[in-house]
C-alpha positions in Angstrom: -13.0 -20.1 -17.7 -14.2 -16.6 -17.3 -17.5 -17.0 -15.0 -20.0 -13.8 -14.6 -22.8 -15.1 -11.4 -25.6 -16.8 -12.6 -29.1 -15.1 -12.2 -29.5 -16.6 -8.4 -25.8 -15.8 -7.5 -26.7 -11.8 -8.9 -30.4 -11.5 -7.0 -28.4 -12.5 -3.7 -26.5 -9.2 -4.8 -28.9 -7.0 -5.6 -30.8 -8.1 -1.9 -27.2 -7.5 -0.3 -26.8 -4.0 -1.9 -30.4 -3.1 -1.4 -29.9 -3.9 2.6 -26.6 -1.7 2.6 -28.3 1.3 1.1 -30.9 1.2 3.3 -28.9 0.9 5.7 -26.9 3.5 5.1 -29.0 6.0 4.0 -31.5 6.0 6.6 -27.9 6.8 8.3 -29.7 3.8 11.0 -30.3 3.9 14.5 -26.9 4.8 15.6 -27.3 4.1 19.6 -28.7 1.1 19.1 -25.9 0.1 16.7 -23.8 1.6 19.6 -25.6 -0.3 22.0 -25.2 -3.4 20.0 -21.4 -3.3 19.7 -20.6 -3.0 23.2 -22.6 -6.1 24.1 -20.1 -7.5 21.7 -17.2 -9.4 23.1 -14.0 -7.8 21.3 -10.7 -9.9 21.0 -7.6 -8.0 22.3 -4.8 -7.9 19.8 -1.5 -9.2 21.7 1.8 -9.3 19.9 1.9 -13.1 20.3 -1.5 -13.1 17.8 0.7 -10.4 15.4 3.4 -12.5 15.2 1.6 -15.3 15.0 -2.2 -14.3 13.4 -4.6 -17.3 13.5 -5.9 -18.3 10.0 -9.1 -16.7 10.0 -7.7 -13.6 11.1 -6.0 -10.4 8.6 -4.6 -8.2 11.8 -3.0 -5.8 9.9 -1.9 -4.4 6.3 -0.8 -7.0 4.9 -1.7 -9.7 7.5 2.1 -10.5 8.6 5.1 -8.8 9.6 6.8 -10.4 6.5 4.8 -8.2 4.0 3.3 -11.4 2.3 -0.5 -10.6 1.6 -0.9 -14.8 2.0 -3.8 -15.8 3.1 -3.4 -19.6 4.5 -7.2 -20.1 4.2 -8.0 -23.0 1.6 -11.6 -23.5 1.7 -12.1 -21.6 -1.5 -9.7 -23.5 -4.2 -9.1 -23.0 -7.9 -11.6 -25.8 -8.6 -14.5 -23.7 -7.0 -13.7 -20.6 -7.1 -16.2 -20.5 -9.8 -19.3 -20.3 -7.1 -17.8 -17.7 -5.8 -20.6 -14.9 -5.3 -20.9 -11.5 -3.7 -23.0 -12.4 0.0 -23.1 -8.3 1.6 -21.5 -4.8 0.2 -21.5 -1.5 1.9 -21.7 1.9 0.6 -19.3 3.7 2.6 -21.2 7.0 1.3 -17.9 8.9 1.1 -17.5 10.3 -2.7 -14.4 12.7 -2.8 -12.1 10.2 -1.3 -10.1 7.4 -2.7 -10.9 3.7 -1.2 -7.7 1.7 -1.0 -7.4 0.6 2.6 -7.0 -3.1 3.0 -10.4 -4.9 5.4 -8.7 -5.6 8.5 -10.7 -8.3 10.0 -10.3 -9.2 13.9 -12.5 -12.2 15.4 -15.3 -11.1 13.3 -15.3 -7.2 13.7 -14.0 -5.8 10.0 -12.2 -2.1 10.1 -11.9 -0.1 6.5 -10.7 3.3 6.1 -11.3 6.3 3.6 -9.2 9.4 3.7 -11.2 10.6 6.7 -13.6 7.7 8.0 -12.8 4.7 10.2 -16.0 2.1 9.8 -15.8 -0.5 11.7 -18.4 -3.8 10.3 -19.6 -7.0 11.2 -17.9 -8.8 8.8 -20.3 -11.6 8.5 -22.9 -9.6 7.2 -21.7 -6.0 6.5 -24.0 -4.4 9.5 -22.3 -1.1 10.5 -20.9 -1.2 14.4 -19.5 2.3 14.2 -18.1 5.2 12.1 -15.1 7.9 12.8 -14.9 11.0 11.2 -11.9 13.1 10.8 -13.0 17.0 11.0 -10.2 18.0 8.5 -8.7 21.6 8.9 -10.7 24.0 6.2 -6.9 24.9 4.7 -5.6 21.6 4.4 -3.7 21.3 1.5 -2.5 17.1 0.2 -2.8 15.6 -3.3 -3.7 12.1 -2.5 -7.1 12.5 -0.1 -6.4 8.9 0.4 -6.0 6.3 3.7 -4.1 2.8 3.8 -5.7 1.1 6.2 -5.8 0.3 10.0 -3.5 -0.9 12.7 -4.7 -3.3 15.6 -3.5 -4.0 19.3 -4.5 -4.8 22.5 -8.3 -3.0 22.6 -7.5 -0.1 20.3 -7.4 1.1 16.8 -4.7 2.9 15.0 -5.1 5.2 12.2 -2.7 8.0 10.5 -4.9 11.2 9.1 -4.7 13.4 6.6 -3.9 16.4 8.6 -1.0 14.6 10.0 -1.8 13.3 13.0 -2.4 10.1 14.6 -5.6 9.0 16.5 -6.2 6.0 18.6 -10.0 4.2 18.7 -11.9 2.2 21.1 -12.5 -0.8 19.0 -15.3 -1.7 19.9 -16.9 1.8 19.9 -15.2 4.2 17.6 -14.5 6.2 20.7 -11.2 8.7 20.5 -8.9 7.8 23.4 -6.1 10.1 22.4 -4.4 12.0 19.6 -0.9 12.3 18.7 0.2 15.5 15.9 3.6 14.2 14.2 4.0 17.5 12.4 2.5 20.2 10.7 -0.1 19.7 8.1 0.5 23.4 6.8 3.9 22.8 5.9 3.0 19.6 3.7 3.1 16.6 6.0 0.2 13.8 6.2 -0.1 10.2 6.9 -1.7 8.2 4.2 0.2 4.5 5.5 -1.5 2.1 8.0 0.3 2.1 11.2 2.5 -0.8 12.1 2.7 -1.8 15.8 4.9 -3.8 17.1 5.9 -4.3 20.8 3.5 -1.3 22.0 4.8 1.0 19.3 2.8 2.5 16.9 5.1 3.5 13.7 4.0 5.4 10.8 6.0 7.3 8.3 5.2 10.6 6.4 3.8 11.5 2.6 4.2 14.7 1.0 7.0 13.6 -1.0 5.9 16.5 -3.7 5.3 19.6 -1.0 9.3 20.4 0.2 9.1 17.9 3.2 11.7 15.9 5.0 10.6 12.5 5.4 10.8 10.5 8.3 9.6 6.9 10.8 8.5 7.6 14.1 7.6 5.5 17.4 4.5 6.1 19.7 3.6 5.1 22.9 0.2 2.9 21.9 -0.7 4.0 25.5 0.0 7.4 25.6 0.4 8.9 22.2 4.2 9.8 23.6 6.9 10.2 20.3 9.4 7.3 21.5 11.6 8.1 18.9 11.9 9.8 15.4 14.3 8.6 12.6 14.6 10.8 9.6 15.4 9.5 6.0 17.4 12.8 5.1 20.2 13.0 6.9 21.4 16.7 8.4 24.7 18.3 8.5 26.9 15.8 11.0 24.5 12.4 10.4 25.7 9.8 8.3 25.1 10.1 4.3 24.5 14.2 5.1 27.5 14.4 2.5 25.0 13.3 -0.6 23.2 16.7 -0.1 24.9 20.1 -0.7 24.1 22.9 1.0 20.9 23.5 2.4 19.3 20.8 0.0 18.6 18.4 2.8 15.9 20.4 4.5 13.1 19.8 1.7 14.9 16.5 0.9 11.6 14.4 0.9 12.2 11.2 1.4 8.8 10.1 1.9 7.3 7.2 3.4 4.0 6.1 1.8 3.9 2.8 2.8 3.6 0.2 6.0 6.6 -1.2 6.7 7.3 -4.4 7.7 9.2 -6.3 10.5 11.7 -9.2 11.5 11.4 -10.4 15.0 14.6 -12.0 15.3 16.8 -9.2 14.2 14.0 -6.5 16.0 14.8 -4.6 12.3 11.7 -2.9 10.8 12.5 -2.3 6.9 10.8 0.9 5.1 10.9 1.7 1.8 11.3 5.7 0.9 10.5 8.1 -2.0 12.0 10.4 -4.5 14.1 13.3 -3.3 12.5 16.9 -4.0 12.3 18.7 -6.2 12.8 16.2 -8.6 15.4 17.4 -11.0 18.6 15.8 -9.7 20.6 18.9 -11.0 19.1 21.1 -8.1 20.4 18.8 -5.3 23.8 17.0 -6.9 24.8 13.9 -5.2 23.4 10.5 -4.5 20.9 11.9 -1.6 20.6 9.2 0.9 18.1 7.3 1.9 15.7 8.3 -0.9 14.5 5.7 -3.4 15.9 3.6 -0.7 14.9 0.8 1.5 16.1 1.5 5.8 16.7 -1.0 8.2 15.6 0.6 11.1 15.9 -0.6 15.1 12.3 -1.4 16.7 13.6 -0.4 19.9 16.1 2.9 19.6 15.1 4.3 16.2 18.8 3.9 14.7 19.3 2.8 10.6 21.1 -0.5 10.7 21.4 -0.5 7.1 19.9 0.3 3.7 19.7 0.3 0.1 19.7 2.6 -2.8 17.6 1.4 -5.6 18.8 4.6 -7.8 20.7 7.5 -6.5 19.7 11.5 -7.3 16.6 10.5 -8.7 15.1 12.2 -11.3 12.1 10.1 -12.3 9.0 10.5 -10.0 10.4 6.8 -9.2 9.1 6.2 -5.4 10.3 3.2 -3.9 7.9 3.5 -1.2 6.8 -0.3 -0.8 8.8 -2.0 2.0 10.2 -5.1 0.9 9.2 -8.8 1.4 11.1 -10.3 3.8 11.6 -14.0 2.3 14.1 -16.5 3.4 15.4 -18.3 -0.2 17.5 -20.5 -1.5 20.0 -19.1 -4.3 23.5 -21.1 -5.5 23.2 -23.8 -2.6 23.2 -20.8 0.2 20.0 -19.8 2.0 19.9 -16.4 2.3 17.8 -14.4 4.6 16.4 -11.7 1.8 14.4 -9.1 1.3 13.0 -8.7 -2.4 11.2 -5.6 -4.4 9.7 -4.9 -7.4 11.0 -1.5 -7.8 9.0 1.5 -9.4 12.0 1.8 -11.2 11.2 -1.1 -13.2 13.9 -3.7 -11.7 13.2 -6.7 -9.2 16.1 -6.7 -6.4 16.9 -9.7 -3.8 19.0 -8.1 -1.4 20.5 -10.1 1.9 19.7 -8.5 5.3 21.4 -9.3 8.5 21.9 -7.0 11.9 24.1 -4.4 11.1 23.5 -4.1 6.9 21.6 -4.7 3.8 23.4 -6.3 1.2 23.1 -6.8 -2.6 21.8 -10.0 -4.2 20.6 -9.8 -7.6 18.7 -7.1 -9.7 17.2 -7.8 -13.5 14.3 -5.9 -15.5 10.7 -7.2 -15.2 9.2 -4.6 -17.4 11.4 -2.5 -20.1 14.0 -0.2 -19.1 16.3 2.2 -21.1 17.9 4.4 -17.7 20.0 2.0 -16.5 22.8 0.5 -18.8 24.0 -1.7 -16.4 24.0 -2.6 -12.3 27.5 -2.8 -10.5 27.7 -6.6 -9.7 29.1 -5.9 -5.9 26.8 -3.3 -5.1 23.5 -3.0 -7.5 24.6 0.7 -8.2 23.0 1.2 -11.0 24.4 3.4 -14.0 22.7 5.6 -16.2 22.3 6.4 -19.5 22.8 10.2 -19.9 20.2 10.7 -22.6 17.1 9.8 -20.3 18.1 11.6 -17.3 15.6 14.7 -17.1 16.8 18.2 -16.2 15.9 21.9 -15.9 14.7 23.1 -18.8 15.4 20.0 -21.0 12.7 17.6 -22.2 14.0 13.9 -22.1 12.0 10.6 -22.6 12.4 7.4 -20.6 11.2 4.6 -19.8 9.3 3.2 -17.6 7.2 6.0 -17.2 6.8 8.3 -13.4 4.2 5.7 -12.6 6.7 3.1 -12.6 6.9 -0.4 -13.6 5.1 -1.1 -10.3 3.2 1.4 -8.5 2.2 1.3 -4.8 0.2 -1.4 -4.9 2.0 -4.3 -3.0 2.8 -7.2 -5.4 2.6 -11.2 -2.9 4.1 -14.1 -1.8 2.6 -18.2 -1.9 4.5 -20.0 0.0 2.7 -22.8 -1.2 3.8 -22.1 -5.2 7.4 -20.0 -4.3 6.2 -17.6 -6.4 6.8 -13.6 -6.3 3.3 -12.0 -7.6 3.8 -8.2 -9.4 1.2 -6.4 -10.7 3.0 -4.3 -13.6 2.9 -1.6 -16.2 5.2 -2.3 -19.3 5.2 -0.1 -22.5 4.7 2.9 -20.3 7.1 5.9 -21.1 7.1 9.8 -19.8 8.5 12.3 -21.4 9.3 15.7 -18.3 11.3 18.5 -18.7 12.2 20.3 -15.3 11.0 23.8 -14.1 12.6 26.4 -11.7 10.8 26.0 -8.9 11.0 28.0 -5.5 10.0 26.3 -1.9 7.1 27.7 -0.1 5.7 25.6 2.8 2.9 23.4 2.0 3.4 24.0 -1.7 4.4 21.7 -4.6 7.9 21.1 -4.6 8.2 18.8 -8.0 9.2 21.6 -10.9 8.9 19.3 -13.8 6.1 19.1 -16.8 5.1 15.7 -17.9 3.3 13.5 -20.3 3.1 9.8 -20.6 2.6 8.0 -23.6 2.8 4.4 -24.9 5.3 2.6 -26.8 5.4 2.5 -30.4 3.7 -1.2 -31.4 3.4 -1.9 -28.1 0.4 -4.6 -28.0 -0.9 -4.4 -24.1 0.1 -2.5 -20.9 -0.5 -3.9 -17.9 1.0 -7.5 -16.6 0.4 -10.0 -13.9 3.8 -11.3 -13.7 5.1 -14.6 -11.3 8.6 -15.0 -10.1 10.6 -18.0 -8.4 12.0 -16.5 -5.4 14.6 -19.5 -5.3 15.8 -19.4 -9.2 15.3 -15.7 -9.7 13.5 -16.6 -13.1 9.9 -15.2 -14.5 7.6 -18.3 -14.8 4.4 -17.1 -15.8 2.8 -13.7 -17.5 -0.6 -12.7 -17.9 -0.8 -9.6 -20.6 -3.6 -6.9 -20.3 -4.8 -4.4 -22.8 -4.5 -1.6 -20.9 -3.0 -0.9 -17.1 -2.8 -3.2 -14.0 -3.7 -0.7 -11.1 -4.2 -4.0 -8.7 -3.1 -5.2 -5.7 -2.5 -9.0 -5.0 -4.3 -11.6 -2.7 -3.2 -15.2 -2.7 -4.4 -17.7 -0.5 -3.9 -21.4 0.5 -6.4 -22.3 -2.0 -3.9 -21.7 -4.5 -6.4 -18.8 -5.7 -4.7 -14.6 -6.5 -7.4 -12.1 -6.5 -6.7 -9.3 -8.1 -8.6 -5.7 -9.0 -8.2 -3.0 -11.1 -6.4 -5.2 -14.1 -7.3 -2.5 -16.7 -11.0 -3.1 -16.2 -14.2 -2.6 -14.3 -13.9 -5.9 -12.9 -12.8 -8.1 -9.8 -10.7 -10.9 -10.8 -9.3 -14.5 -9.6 -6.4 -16.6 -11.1 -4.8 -19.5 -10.4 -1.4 -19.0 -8.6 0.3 -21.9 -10.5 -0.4 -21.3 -14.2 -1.6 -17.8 -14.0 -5.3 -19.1 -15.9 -8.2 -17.0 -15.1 -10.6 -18.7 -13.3 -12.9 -15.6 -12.3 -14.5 -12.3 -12.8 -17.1 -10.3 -11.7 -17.7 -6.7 -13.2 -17.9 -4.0 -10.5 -18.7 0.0 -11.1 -15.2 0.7 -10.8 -11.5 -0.3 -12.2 -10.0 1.2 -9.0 -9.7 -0.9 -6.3 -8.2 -0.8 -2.7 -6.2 -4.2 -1.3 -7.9 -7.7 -1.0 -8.0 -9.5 2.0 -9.6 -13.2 3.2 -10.6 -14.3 6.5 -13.2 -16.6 7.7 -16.1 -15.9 10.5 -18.0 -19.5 11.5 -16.2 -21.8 9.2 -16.7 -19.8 6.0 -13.8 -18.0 3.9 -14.7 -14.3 2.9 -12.2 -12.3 -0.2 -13.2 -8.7 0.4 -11.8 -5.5 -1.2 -12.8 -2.1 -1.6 -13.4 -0.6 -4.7 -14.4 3.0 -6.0 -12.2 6.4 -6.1 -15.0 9.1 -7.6 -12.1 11.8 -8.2 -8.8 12.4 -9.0 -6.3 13.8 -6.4 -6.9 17.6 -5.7 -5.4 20.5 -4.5 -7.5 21.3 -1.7 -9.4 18.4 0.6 -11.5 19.5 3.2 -13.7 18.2 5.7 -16.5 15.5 4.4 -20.0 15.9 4.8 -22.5 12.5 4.0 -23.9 11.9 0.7 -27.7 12.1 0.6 -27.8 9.4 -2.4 -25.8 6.3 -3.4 -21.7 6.8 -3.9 -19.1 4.8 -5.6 -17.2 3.6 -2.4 -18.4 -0.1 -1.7 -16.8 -2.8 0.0 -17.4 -6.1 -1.4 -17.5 -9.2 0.3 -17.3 -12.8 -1.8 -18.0 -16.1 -0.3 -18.7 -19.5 -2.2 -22.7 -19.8 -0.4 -25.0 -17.2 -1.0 -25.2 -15.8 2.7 -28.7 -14.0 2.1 
């Protein structure tokens, strides 16, 4: 049954919220906050604890290298997830900035991000231990004023910035220990993804995928800040797949990468996923141009592409493929098969086989409607197209789904517990574009094409929470929304997915096996950032951000404080009242 907190349950609330605006808007004694921290014993964040993160831990985006966003905690079940009660929230007091950024919780000390803030939390009881601010350059230019989340190692703190750098934090007192540019902010490039480290390398990829850049992964030094190595995802003249781009195309090929990757320790592969080539009329830039709308394979230690993937070749669709994909090992015709499986933007789910020199096609069927493809090549997963949804210059075209794609970035989850796949989907969503001349200037938008999306005719609901066996490749369960699912996924060892954004002001939980709603409490805000659990003294916290005050802009520069209440919070649930 749908529950809404009794009158106790909503006065612990209120007292939380109350305490977190006072808090913050008395801006607190920072010294003494300062003081406070470093009295605190910090827990250093070894790659032994990344490849192996205790249970009460989320170390980074999506807690493990496999890309699960499982949470083997259990105290919290779908029998009881009915107490379940908000005990602290924070008011970040940042209100031009979206709040998507996963809590990263170490030994008790929670990080969240903003665009330009780093806040690091006791995450037992929401006090504030410190806060980083990003001075942003007065001319930055980036349409998604947005950040992903933090990375964790040893006694620092990784995070990618908006003007295209990245910075390294004392964890336990926000203090910068070095910088690192990876290129220039004025000819498009920032970092939006959380940082993945592995094996004292920092990796992070690029965004801009609409500004004319050339997208790329690169390797720092965690100690130094020194680029280790740089592997581009638009090949040059000479490089392999540099004969999918004529001419000069290659140079603003985008290629983007959003999104963390992830990581298999036994092949030492890291697996990326990449956007939509630029500008995005395919009859600009004639051939397939690799690796867009691809997922790499890249080599942890050397930077060299071991393999890839082409989800859909000279892309024309705003169709990024930018999540990495879940590395699962499943069962399929009697074989187990080492795979790597994503719900594509482009409306299709694809298990795909990945070994040390190549990515290989499994399997690749619809999970919300499509009318581009006509059919996928049964060798390869090439998919073809049907002509009369293909945009181009200065012809409007429908198709379907629409440039937000049947899944958007928000990461969909594993249970190993249930073998269920977990996507949070828009069906019934078309766009109808029509594509512009469009000349590159650096730093610029690069996208020349018009757009409008619109609903299908008698189409009854929008948004889905879909759940797939991994093994038997079939849909087992759906869960139909009115309007669209703009959630990311939680699922724990309770059985329990948490889910926000589900085309309502409202954080949810469901059970993972029938899909039933068990849950909900109504927030300020349908836009939410990724859920996370951990536990601090025995008890299980689900926290998520919430709150995104505007839409992407032009222009974002540097952000002052608030002098009243905002819409960024971070919620924190637990089944006790922790008052």
């Amino acid at each position: 049954m749908w529950i809404t907190p009794n009158r106790f349950r909503w006065s612990c609330f209120v007292l939380a919220l109350m305490t977190a605006s006072v808090a913050l808007f008395s801006r607190l004694d920072f010294l003494s906050e300062l003081d406070a921290q470093q009295s605190r014993t910090y827990l250093r964040v070894s790659d032994d604890r990344l490849r192996n993160p205790e249970p009460e831990n989320w170390l980074m985006y999506r807690r493990t290298y496999n890309g699960w966003g499982f949470s083997p905690l259990n105290q919290i079940t779908s029998r009881n997830v009915t107490d379940l009660s908000p005990v602290w929230v924070f008011q970040t007091g940042v209100f031009n900035e979206h709040h998507q950024a996963p809590p990263i919780v170490n030994d008790g000390t929670m990080f969240v991000t903003t665009g330009s803030h780093v806040i690091a939390l006791d995450a037992a009881t929401g006090r504030l231990l410190w806060r980083y601010v990003r001075q942003l350059p007065a001319d930055l230019v980036t349409r998604h004023p947005t950040n992903r989340g933090v990375a964790l190692y040893e006694d620092k703190v990784f995070v990618g910035t908006l003007d295209a750098h990245v910075v390294a934090l004392d964890a336990t007192t926000g203090t910068l220990m070095w910088e690192q540019s990876v290129e220039d902010y004025r000819r498009g490039y920032y970092v939006t993804m959380a940082p993945l480290v592995v094996e004292g390398k920092v990796l992070v990829g690029t965004s801009g995928g609409e500004q004319g850049i050339r997208g790329f992964v690169t390797a720092l030094d965690v100690v130094t800040g020194e680029e280790l190595w740089r592997t581009y995802t638009v090949p040059s003249p000479g490089e392999a797949g540099s004969e999918t781009w004529p001419g000069e195309t290659w140079r603003t090929g985008a290629g983007p990468v959003w999104l963390t990757g992830h990581y298999d320790p036994n092949l030492r592969l890291t697996y990326w996923g990449t956007g939509n080539p630029g500008p995005w009329m395919g009859d600009r830039r004639s051939g397939d141009n690799l690796y867009t709308n691809s997922t790499v394979a890249v080599d942890v230690d050397t930077g060299a592409m071991r393999g890839h993937h082409q989800y859909h070749w000279n892309g024309s669709w705003d169709w990024d493929e930018a999540n990495a994909p879940l590395l699962i090992d499943i069962e399929r015709g009697g074989r187990s098969i080492s795979a790597l499986i994503h719900a594509g933007r482009n409306g299709y789910l694809w298990f795909l086989e990945r070994s040390e020199s190549q990515i290989s096609f499994v399997e690749g069927k619809p999970f919300v409607h499509n009318n581009v493809f006509s059919e996928l090549d049964a060798q390869t997963g090439r998919p073809q197209y049907n002509a009369r949804h293909i945009p181009q210059t200065g012809r409007q075209v429908d198709f379907c789904p629409s440039v937000g794609g049947g899944k958007n970035w928000q990461p969909e989850a594993f249970s190993p517990l249930t073998r269920l796949l977990y996507i949070p989907a828009n069906n019934n969503l078309c766009s109808s574009m029509e594509g512009q001349d469009v000349v590159y200037e650096p730093g610029r938008g690069y996208a020349g094409a018009d757009f409008i999306t619109y609903t299908r005719d008698q189409a009854d609901h929008i948004g889905e929470l879909q759940a797939w066996n991994v093994d038997s490749g079939k849909r087992i369960w759906t869960r139909n929304f009115l309007s669209g699912n703009g959630g990311s996924i939680l699922v724990t060892g309770g059985n329990v997915l948490f889910l926000g954004g589900a085309g309502k002001s409202a954080f949810e939980a469901f059970d993972a096996v029938t899909g039933q709603p068990l849950w909900r409490l109504p927030t300020n805000t349908d836009r939410f950032g990724v859920p996370t659990s951990y536990s601090v003294d025995g008890v299980q916290y689900v926290a998520v951000q919430s709150g995104a005050t505007i839409l992407p802009t032009d222009t974002m520069q540097a952000v002052s404080r608030p002098s009243g209440p905002q819409d960024g919070l971070v919620w924190v649930f637990a089944l006790d009242c922790q008052c």
